[in-house]
N, C-alpha and C positions, 0 to 999 in steps of 0.2 A: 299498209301498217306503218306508223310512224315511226322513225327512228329518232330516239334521243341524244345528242349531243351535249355532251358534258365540257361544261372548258372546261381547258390544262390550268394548275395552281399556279398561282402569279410566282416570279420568282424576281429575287431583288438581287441586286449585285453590293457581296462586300468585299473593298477595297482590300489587298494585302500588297504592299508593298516591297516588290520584289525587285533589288539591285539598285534603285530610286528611281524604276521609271515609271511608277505610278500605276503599274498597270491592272485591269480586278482578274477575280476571278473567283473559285467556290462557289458556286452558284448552289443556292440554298432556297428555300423556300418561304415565304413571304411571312408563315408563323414561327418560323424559328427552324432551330435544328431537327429532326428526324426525334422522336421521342424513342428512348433508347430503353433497355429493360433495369427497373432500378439495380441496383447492386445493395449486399447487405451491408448496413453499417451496424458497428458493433454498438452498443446501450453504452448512455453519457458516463454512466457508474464506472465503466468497465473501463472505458477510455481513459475518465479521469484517475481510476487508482492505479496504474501503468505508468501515468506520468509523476504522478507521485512519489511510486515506489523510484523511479529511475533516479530522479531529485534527492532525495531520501537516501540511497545509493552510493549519489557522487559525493553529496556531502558526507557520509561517513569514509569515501576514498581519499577523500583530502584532507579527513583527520588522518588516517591510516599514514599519509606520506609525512604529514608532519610532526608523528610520534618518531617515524622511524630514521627520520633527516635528523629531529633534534636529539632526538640519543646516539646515535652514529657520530654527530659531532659536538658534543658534552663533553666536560672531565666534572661532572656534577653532577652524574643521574645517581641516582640511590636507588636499591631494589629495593621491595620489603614484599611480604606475604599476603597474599589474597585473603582478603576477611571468607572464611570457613563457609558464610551464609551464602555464599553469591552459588555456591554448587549445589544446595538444596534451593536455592532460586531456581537455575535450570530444569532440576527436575520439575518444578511448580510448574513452569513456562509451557515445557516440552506436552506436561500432561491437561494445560488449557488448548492448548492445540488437537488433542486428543476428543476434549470433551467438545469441541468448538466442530471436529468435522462428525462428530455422533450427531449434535445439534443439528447443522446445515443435510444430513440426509436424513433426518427425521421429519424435519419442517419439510423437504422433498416431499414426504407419502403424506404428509397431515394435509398439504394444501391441495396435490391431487385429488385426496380423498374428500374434495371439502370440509375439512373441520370435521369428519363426520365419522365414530369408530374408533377413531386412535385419539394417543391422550394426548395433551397439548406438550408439546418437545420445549418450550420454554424452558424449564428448569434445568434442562440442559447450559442454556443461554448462562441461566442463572449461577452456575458450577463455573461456568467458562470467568466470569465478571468478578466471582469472588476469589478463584485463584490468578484473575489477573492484580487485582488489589492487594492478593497478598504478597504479589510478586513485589509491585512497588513499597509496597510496608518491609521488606527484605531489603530489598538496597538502602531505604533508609536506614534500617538498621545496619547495614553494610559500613554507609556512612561516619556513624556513629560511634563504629567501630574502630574505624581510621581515625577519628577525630580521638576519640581516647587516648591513643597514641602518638596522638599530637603531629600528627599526617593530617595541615589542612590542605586546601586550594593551593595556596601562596605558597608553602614549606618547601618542595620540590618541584622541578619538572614531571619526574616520572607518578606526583601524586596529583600535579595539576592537571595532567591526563588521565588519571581517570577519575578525577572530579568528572572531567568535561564528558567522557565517554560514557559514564555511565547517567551521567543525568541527562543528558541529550536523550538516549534511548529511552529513561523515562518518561521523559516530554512525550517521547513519539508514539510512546505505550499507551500513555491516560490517553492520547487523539483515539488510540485504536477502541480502548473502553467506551469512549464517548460513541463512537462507531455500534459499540455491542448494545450499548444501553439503547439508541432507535432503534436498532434492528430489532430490540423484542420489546419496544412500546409499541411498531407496527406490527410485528405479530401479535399481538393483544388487540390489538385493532382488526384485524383481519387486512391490512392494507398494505403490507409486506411482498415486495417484489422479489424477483429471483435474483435479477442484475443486483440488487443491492447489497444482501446475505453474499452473494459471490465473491463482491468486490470487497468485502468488511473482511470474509476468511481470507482472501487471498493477503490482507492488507497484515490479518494478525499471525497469518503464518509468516511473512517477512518478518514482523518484529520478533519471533519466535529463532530463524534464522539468526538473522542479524544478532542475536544476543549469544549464540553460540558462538558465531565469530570473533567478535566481543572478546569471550572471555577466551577462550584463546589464544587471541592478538595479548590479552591485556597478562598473561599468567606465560606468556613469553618473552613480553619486549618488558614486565616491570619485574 
């Protein structure tokens, strides 16, 4: 009966340089490294809104320091009262967040089920987008408020801060809208991922956060 003999896998030598005298060693196998078991990476969405929200973060921590440095050392801050609308803003905010996680486990069982029995959760989406806009129609009006009283940008410190503070967060807010409005063009599509709805709530509960702090910060330090 013959026996079969198999060669042994080539092996190459790679150089590592140990103390400079040149010497190898690791001896490795002539395809590469040993293939190893993958490990899970988390989805691009997911990664990306983490580094966003952390950015996102710092930049409002470095307003924070320098609200709090330049009134600390002012003989010029002027206080004045919070336009009324910014606390029924809140509430608007607080109860998109609301409608925003009904939405995200709704679309959960709609897309298990394939599309198939339950009604389309969209209009969820829909409540979420319209009290986000009205959110921003409030600060406007917030604005407008201050300006009648001839609190603009320029007039103070303590009013050029919250110019900045709350339209920044505007800014960050429409991103967030822009965010809601694919997520439910791809659920109208049927082409709506998980990673993505994740990363949009996760993105619109920070702004949701962030604006409590906000006003907080802002109904303290002005």
């Amino acid at each position: 009966m013959a026996t079969t003999v198999h060669e042994p896998p080539k092996l190459e030598s790679r150089p590592v340089n140990v103390g400079g005298s040149g010497n190898f060693r690791n001896m490795v196998p002539a395809g590469g490294l040993p293939r190893t078991k993958q490990q899970y990476a988390p989805p691009p969405a997911s990664t990306g809104i983490w580094v966003a929200l952390a950015a996102i973060g710092m930049t409002f921590a470095a307003l924070t320091s320098a609200l709090v440095v330049r009134k600390d050392g002012s003989n010029d801050w002027r206080h004045f009262t919070l336009p009324a609308i910014l606390y029924l803003n809140t509430l608007i905010l607080l109860a998109s967040s609301v409608t925003l996680e009904v939405a995200r486990k709704r679309v959960s069982s709609f897309m298990a089920a394939g599309r198939v029995g339950i009604a389309n959760p969209a209009r969820w989406l829909y409540l979420t987008l319209g009290l986000g806009f009205a959110f921003v129609a409030g600060q406007y009006l917030a604005w407008r408020q201050l300006s009648a009283q001839g609190l603009y940008l320029a007039t103070n410190p303590s009013s050029s801060f919250f110019y900045v503070f709350t339209a920044a967060h505007a800014l960050h807010l429409i991103g967030g809208l822009g965010g809601l409005v694919r997520v439910t063009a791809k659920l109208n599509t049927a082409s709506l991922r998980r990673a993505t709805l994740d990363a949009t709530s996760r993105y619109w509960h920070f702004m949701d956060v962030l604006w409590v702090y906000l006003l907080l910060l802002l109904w303290m330090k002005l």
